[in-house]
TORKE-710976 format. One record per residue (C-alpha): x, y, z; residue number from 1; residue in three letters. Coordinates in nm, 4 decimals, padded with zeros to 6 digits. Example, Ala and Ser with C-alpha at 12.3 -4.5 7.8 and 13.67 -1.06 7.14 Angstrom:
- xx; yy; zz; seq; type
- 01.2300; -00.4500; 00.7800; 1; ALA;
- 01.3670; -00.1060; 00.7140; 2; SER;
END
This chain:
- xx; yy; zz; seq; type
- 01.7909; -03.2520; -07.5078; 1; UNK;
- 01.9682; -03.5542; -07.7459; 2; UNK;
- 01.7157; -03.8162; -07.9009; 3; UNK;
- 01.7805; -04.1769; -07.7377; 4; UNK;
- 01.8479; -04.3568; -08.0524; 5; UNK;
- 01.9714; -04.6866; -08.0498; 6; UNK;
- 02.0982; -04.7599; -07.6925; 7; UNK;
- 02.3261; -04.9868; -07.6093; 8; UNK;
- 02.3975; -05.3049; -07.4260; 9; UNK;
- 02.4449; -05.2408; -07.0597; 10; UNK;
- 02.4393; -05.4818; -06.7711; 11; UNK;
- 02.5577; -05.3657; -06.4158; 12; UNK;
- 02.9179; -05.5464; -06.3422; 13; UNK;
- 02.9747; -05.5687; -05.9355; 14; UNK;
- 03.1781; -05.8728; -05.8691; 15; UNK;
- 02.9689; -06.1723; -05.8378; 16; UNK;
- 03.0262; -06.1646; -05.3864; 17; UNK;
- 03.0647; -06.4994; -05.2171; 18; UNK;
- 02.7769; -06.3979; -04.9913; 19; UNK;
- 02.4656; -06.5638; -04.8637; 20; UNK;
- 02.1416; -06.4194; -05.0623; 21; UNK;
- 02.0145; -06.1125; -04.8997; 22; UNK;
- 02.3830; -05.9900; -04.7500; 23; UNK;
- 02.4867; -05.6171; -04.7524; 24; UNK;
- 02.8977; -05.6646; -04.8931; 25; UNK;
- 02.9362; -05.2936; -04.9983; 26; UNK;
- 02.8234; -04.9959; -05.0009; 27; UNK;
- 02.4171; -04.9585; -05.1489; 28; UNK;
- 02.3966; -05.3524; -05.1078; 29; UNK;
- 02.5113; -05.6197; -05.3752; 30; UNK;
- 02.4443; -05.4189; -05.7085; 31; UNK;
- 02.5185; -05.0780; -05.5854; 32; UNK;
- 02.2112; -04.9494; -05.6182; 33; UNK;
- 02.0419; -04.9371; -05.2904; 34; UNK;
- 01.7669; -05.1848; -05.3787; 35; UNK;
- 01.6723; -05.3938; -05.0431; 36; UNK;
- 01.5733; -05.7881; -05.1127; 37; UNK;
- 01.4374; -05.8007; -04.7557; 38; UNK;
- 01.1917; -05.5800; -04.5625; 39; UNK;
- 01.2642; -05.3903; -04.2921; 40; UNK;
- 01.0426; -05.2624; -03.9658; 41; UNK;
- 00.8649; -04.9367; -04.1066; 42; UNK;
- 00.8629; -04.7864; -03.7327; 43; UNK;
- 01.1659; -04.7405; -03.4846; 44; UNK;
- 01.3015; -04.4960; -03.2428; 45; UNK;
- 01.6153; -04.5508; -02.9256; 46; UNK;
- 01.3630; -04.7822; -02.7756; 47; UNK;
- 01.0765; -04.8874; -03.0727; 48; UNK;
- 01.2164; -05.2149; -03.2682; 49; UNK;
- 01.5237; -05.2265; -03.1504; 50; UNK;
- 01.6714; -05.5627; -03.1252; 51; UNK;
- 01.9997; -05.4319; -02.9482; 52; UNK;
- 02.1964; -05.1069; -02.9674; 53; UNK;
- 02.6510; -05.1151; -02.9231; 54; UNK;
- 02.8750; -04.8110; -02.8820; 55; UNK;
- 03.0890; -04.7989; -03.1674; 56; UNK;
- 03.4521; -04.6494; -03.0738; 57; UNK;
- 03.5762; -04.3282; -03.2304; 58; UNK;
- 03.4112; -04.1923; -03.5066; 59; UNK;
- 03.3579; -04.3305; -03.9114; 60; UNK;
- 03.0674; -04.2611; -04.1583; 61; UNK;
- 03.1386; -04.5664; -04.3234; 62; UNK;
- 02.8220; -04.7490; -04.3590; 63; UNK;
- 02.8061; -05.0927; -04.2543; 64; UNK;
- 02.8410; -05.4071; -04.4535; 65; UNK;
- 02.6915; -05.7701; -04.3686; 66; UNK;
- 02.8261; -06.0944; -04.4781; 67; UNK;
- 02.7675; -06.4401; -04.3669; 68; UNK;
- 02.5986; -06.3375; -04.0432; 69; UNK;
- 02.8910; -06.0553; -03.9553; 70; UNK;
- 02.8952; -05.6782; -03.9614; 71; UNK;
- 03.1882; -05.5427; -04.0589; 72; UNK;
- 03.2404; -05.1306; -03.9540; 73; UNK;
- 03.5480; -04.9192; -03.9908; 74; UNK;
- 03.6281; -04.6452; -03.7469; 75; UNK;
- 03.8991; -04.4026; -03.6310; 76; UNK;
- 03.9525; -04.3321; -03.2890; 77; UNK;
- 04.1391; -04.0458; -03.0929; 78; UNK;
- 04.4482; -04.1460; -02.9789; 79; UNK;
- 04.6102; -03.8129; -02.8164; 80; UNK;
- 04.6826; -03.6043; -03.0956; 81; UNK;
- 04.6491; -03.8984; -03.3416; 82; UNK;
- 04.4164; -04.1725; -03.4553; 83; UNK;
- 04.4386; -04.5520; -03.4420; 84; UNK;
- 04.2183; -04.6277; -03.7634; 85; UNK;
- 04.0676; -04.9482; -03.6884; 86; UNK;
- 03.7915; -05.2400; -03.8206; 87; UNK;
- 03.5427; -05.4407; -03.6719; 88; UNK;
- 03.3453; -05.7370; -03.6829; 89; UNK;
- 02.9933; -05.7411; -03.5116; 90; UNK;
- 02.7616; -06.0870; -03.4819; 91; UNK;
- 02.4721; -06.0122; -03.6962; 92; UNK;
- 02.2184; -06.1608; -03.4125; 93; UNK;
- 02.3793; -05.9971; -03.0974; 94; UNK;
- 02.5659; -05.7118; -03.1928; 95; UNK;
- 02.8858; -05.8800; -02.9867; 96; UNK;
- 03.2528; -05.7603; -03.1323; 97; UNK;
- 03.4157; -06.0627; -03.2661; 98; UNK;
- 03.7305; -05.8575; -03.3473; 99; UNK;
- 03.8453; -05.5735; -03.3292; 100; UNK;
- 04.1519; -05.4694; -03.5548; 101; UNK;
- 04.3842; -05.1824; -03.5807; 102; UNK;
- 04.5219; -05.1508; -03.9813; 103; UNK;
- 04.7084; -04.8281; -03.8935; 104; UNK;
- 04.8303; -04.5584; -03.6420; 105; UNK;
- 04.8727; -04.2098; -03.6871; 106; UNK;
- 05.0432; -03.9968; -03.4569; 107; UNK;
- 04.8914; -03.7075; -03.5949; 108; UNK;
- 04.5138; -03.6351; -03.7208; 109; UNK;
- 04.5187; -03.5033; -04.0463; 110; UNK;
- 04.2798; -03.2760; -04.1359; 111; UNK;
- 03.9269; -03.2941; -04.2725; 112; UNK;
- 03.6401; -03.1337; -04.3509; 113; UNK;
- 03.4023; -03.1160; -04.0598; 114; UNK;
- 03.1195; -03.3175; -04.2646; 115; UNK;
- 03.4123; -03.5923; -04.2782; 116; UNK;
- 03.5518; -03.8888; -04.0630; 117; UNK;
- 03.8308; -04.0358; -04.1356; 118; UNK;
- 03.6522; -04.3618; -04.1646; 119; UNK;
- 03.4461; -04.3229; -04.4568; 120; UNK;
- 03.4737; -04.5218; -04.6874; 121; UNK;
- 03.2666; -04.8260; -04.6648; 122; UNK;
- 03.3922; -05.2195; -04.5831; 123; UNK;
- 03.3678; -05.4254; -04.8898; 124; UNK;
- 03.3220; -05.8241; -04.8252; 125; UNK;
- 03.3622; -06.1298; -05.0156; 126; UNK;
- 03.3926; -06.4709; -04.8761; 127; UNK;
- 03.6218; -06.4938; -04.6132; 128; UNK;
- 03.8015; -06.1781; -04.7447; 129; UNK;
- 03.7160; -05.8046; -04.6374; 130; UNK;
- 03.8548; -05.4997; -04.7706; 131; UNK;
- 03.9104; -05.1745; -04.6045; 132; UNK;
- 04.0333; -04.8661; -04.7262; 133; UNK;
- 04.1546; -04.5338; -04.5538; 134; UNK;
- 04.2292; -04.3213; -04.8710; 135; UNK;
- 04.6307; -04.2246; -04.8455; 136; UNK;
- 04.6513; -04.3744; -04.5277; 137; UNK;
- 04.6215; -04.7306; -04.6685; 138; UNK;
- 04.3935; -05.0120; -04.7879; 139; UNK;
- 04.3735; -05.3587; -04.6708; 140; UNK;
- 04.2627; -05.6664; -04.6895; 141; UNK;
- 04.1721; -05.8731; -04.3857; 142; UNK;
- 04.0194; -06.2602; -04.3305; 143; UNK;
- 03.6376; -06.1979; -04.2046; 144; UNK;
- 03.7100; -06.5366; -03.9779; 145; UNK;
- 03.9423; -06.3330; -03.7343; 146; UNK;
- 04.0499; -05.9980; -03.8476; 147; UNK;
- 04.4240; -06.1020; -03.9347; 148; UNK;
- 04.5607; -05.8839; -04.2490; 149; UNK;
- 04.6768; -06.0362; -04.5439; 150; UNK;
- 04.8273; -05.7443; -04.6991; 151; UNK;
- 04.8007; -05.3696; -04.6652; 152; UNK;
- 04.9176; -05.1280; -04.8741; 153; UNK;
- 04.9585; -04.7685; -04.9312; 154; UNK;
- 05.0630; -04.7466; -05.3008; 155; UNK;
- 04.7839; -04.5025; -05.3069; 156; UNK;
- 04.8958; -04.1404; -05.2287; 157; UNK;
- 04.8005; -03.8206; -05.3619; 158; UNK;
- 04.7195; -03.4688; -05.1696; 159; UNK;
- 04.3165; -03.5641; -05.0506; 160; UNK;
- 04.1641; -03.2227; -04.9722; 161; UNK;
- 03.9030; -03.2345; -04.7195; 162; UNK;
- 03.9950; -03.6302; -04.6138; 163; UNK;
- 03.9006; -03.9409; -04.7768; 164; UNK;
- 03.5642; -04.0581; -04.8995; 165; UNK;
- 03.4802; -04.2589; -05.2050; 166; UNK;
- 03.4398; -04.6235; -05.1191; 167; UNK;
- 03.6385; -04.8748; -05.3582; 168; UNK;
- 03.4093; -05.1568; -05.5927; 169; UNK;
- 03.5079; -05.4916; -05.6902; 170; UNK;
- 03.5205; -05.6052; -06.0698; 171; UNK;
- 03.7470; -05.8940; -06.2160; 172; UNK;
- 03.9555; -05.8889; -05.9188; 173; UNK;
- 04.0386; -05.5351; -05.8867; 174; UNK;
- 03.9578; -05.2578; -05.6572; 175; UNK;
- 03.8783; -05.0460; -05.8083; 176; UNK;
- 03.9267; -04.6246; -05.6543; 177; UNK;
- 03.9333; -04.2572; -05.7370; 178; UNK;
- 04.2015; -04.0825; -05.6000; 179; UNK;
- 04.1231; -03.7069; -05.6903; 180; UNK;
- 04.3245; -03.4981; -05.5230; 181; UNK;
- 04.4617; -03.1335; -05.5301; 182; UNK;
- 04.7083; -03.2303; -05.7740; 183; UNK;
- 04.7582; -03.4891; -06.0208; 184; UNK;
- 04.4465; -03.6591; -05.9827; 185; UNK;
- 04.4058; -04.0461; -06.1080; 186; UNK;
- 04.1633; -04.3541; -06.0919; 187; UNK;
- 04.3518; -04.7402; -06.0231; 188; UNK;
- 04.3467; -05.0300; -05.9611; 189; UNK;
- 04.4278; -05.2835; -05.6638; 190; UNK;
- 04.4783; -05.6620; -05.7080; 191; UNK;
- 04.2314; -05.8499; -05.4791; 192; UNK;
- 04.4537; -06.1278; -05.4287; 193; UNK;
- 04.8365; -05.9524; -05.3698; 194; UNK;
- 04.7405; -05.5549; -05.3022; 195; UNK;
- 05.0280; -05.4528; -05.5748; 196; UNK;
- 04.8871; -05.1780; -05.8068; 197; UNK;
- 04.7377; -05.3306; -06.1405; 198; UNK;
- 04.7185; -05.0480; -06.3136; 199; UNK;
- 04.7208; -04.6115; -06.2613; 200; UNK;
- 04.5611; -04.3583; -06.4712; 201; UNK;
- 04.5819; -04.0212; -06.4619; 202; UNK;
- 04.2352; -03.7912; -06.5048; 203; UNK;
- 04.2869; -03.6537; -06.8441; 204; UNK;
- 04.1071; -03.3010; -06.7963; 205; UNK;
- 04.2908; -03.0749; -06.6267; 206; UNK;
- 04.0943; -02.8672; -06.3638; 207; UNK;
- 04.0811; -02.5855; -06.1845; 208; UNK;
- 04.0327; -02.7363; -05.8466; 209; UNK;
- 04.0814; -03.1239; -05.9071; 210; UNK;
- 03.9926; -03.2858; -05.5329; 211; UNK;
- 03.6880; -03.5136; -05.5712; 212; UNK;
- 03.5149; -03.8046; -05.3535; 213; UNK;
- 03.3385; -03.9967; -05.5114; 214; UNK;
- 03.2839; -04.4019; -05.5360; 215; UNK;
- 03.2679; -04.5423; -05.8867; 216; UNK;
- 03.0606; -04.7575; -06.0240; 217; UNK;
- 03.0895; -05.0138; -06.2910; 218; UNK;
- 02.9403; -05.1478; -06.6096; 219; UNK;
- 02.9405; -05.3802; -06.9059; 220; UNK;
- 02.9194; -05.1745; -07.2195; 221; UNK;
- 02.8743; -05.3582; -07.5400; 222; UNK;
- 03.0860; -05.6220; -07.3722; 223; UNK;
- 03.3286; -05.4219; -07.2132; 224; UNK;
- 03.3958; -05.3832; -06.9086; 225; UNK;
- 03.3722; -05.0142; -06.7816; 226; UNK;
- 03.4523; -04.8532; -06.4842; 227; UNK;
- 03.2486; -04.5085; -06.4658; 228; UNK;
- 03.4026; -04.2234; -06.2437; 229; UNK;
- 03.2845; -03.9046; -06.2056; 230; UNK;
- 03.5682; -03.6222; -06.1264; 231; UNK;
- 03.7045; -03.2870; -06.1354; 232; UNK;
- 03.5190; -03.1225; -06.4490; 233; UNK;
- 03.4368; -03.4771; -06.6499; 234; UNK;
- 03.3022; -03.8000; -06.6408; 235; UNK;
- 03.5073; -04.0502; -06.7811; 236; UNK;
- 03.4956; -04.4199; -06.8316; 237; UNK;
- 03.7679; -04.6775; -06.8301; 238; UNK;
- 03.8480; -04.9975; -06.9288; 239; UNK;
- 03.8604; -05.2036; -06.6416; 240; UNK;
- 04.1429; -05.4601; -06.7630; 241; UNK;
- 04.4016; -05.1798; -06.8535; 242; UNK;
- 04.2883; -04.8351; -06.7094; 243; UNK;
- 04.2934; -04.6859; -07.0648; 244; UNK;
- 04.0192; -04.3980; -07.0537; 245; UNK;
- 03.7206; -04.4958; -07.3431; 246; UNK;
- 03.5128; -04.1337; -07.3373; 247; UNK;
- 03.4755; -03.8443; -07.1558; 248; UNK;
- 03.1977; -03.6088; -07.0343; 249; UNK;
- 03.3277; -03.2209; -06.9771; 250; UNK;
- 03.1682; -03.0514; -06.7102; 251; UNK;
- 03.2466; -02.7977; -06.4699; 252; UNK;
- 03.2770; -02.8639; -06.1408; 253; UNK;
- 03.4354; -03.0561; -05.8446; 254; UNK;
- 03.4486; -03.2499; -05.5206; 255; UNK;
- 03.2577; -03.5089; -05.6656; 256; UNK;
- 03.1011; -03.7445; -05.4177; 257; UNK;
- 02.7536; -03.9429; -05.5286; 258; UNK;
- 02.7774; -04.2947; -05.6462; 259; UNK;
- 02.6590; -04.3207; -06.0535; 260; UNK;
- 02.3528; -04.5121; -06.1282; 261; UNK;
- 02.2712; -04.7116; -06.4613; 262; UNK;
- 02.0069; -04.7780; -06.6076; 263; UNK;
- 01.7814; -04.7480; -06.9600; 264; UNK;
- 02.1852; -04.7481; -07.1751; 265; UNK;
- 02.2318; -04.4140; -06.9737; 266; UNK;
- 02.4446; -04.3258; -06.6314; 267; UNK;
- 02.3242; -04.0422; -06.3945; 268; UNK;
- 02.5817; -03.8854; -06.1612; 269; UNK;
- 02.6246; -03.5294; -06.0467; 270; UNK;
- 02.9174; -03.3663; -06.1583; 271; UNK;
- 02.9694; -03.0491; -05.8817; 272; UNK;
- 02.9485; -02.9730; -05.4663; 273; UNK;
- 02.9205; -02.6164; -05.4820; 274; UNK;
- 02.6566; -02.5646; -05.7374; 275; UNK;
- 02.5475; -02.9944; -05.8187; 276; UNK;
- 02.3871; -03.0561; -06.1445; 277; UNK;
- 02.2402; -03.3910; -06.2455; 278; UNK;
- 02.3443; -03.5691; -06.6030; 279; UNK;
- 02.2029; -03.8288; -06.7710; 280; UNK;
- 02.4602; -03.9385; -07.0209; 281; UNK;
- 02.4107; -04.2040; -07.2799; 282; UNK;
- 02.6738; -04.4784; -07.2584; 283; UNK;
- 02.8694; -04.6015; -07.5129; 284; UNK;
- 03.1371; -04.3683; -07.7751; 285; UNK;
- 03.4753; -04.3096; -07.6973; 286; UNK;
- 03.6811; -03.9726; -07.6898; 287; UNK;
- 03.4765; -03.6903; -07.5845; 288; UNK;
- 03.0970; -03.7809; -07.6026; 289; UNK;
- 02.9644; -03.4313; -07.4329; 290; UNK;
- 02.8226; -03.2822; -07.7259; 291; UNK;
- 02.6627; -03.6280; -07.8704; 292; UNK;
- 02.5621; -03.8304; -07.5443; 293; UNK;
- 02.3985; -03.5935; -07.2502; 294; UNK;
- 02.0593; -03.6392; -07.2547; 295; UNK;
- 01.9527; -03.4144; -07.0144; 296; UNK;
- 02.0932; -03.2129; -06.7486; 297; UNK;
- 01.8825; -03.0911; -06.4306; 298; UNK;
- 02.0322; -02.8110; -06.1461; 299; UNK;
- 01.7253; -02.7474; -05.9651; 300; UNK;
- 01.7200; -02.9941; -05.6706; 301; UNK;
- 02.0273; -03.1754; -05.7719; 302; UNK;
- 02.2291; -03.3508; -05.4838; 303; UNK;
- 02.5953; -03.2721; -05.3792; 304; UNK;
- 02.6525; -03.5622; -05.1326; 305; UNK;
- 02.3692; -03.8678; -05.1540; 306; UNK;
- 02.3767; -04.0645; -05.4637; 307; UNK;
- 02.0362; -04.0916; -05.6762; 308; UNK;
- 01.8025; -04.3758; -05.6668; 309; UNK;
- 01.6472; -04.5350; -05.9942; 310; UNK;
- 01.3468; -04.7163; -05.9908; 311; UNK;
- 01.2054; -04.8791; -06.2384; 312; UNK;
- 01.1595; -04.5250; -06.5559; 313; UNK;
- 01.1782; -04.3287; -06.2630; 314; UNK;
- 01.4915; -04.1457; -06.0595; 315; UNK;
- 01.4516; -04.0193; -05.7295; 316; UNK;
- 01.7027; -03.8154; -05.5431; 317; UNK;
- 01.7665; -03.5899; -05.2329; 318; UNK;
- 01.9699; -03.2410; -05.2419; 319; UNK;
- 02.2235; -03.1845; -04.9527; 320; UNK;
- 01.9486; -02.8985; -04.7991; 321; UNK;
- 01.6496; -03.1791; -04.7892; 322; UNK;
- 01.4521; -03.1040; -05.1143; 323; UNK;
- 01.3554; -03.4517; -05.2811; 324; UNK;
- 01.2840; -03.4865; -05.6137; 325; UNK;
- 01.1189; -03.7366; -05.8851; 326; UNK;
- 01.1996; -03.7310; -06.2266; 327; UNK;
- 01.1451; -03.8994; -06.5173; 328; UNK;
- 01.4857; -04.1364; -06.6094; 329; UNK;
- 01.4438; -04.1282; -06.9702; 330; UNK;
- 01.3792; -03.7498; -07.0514; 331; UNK;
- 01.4242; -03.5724; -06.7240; 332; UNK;
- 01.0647; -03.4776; -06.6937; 333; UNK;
- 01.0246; -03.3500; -06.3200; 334; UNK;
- 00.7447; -03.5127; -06.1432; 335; UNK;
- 00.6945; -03.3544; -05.7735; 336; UNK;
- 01.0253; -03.1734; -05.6026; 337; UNK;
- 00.8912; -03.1656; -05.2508; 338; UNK;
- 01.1340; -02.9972; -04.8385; 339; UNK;
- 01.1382; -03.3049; -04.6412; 340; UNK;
- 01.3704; -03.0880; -04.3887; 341; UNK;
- 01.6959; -03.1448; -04.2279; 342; UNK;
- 02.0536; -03.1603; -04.4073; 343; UNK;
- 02.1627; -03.4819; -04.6116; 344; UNK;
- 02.4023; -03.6640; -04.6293; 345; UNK;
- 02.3214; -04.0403; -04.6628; 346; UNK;
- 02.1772; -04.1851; -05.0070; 347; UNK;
- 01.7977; -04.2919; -05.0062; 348; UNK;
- 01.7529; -04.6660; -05.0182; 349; UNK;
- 01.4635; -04.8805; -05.1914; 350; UNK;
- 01.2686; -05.0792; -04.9196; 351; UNK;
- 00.9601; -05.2548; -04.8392; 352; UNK;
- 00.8040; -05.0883; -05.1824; 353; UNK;
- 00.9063; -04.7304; -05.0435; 354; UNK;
- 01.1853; -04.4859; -05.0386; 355; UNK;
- 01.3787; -04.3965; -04.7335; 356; UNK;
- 01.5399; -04.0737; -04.6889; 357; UNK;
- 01.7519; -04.0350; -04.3657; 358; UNK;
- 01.8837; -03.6786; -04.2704; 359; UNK;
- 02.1940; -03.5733; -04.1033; 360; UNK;
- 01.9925; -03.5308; -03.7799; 361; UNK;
- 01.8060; -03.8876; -03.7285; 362; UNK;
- 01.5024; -03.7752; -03.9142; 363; UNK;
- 01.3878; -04.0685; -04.1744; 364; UNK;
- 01.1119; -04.0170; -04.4225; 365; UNK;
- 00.9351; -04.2724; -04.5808; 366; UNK;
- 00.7558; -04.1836; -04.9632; 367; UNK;
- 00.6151; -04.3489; -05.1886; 368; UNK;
- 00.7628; -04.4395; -05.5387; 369; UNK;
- 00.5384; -04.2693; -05.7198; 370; UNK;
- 00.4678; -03.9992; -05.9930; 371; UNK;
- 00.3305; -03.7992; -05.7012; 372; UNK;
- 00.4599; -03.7112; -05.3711; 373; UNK;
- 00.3058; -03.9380; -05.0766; 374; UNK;
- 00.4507; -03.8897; -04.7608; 375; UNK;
- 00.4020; -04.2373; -04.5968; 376; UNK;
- 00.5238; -04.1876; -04.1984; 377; UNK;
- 00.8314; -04.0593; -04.0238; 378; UNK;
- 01.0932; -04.2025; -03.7519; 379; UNK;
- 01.3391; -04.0160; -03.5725; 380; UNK;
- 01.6399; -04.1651; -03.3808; 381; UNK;
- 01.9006; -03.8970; -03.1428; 382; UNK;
- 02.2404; -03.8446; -03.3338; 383; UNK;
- 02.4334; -03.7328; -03.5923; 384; UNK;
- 02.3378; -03.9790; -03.9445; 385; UNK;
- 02.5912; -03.9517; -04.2229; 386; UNK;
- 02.5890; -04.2894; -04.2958; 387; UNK;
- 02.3699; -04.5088; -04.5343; 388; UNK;
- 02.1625; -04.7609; -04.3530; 389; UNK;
- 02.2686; -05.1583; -04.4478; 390; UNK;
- 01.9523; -05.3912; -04.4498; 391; UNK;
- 01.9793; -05.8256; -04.4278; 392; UNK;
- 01.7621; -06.0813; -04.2832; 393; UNK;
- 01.4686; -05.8471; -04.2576; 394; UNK;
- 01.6427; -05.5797; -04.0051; 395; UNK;
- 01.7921; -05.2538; -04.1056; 396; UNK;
- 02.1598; -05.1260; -03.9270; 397; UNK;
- 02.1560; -04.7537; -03.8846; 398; UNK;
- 02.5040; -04.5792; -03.7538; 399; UNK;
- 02.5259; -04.2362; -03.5868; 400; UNK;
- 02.8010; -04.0829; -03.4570; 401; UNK;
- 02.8236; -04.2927; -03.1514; 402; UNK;
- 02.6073; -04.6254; -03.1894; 403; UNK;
- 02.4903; -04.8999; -03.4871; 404; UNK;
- 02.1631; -05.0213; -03.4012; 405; UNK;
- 02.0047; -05.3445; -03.5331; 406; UNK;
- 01.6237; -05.2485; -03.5887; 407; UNK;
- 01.3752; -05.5316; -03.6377; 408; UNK;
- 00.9870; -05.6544; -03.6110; 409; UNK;
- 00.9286; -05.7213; -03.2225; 410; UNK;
- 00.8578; -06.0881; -03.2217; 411; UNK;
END
């Protein structure tokens, strides 16, 4: 384990949204990091706290996000043997569609892994303006008033293995995406305002198996900019005006999909699916850091698919096969690793003072944020739950497979 010497200046960078105070625009909430403003009801089921309950079309695990009283949802549904990929806006209060938009059709499916939609990635909303992205099958960008698109492109193609996944981020007017696939894998950039490519950069470790799904996250480093993407065997960091890699992290592995965290001058991500290992890696350096900026490293436990939680000097995170964990963010230091049951796929969320952990089946867990393991009650809702819950104005929306559900304190 590296001494933290002198750390360095770090601030998180999301795109300052044009969103009332308390929204949901992306995926985690505002800052990416699945803190929760708000409260939410700590009991529900199909018929406890539920303030109203819609079909949702076809299938996506994008998670929902909430701006200026709308939901906004993507989704793919069957259309013989293809797929009209599709978004949606949802009233906040009633659940009512306000539109409902198809961005592109596909006469045939292509194929994914069975974990996957294709509808993954997660809506991203500023202002009047939402963004929706369908990997090589297009991104665009739509007006939140009425669903008319005011570009889409598909400037971003590559060979996805598996489907698409990783969600895109906003940061100085860019969207910014990974786009790992089986060959030739790359991170770029998308111009908010005209959807022309700002800038392409190819991965610069060459890897064994190179497909990856993860959504970035982004940082100011000693004043710059950074946008910090884990992929196939590294984690590197780029500039965020030019796409010119800064440093590297080597590590083995691939298919990438938790969201980074930041915090304490250090970023945690894993950096494998098969056999996930947990980093902390100081920031700051450029070139190849791995031998002068990994703090510590932890396999036991580690996630492959949600993305870790920090609060406050401590991280918290869930592995795919339901084993939570609490560790200390600074040195590593394991404080409880406890089965909460159930496969996982959606990242725990910071809420009401408590952590909630939602398996694949319905099955939520609240614990406590604490140096030891409190189990503080349980909910369970029928479905299939891939998707992170979205929280605003003191109700949380869950998706499954075939509904979104606005829970909320019975008044």
């Amino acid at each position: 384990m590296l001494p933290l010497l002198t750390l360095p200046t770090v601030s998180l960078l999301f795109h300052s949204f044009v969103c009332l105070p308390g929204d949901w625009p992306q995926f985690r909430g505002p800052n990416a990091d699945a803190h929760v403003t708000s409260k939410s009801p700590l009991e529900w089921s199909d018929s406890k706290n539920v303030e109203w309950k819609i079909a949702i079309p076809g299938l996506g695990w994008s998670s929902p996000s909430i701006s200026n009283g709308r939901i906004f949802l993507t989704t793919a549904v069957p259309q013989g043997e293809g797929l009209s990929l599709r978004a949606m806006a949802l009233d906040q209060k009633s659940g009512k569609v306000i539109w409902d938009r198809e961005i592109r059709a596909l006469e045939k499916a292509p194929a994914i892994h069975t974990k996957n939609s294709h509808a993954s990635p997660t809506p991203l909303v500023d202002g009047d303006s939402v963004y929706v992205h369908f990997g090589t099958q297009g991104m665009a960008k739509l007006k939140a008033s009425d669903g008319s698109v005011e570009w889409f492109s598909d400037v971003l193609q590559y060979n996805p293995l598996h489907g698409n996944g990783g969600s895109p981020v906003l940061c100085k007017g860019k969207l910014l995406v990974a786009c790992d696939g089986t060959q030739q894998p790359f991170v770029a950039a998308i111009d908010a305002t005209t959807g022309k490519l700002a800038w392409k950069t190819l991965r610069s470790v060459e890897a064994r198996l190179s497909h990856s799904f993860v959504t970035s996250t982004v940082a100011e480093v000693n004043g710059q900019s950074l946008l910090i993407s884990p992929g196939p065997e590294h984690m590197a960091m780029y500039d965020v005006e030019t796409g010119k890699e800064v440093c590297r992290v080597r590590a083995p592995g691939w298919s990438v999909v938790p969201q980074p965290a930041v915090g304490h001058g250090m970023v945690f991500y894993n950096h494998d699916y098969d056999n996930p290992e947990l980093l902390a890696v100081k920031l700051g350096g450029s070139g190849d850091v791995t031998d002068t900026h990994v703090v510590w490293r932890i396999q036991r436990g580690a996630p492959s698919t949600p993305s870790p939680l920090l609060i406050g000097d401590e991280l918290y995170f869930v592995a795919d096969n339901g084993i939570a964990s609490c560790v200390d963010a600074k040195t590593g230091e394991r404080h409880w690793m406890e089965r909460l049951g159930g496969n996982f796929s959606a990242s725990p969320v910071f809420v009401n003072g408590r952590i909630l952990f939602l398996n694949e089946e319905g099955l939520a867990t609240w614990v406590a944020p604490e140096k030891q393991f409190k189990e503080l009650g349980k909910n369970q809702l029928p479905g299939r739950t891939f998707a992170t819950p979205a929280f605003a104005d003191d109700a949380m929306f869950l998706r499954t497979d075939e509904y979104l559900y606005k829970f909320a304190e019975t008044r």
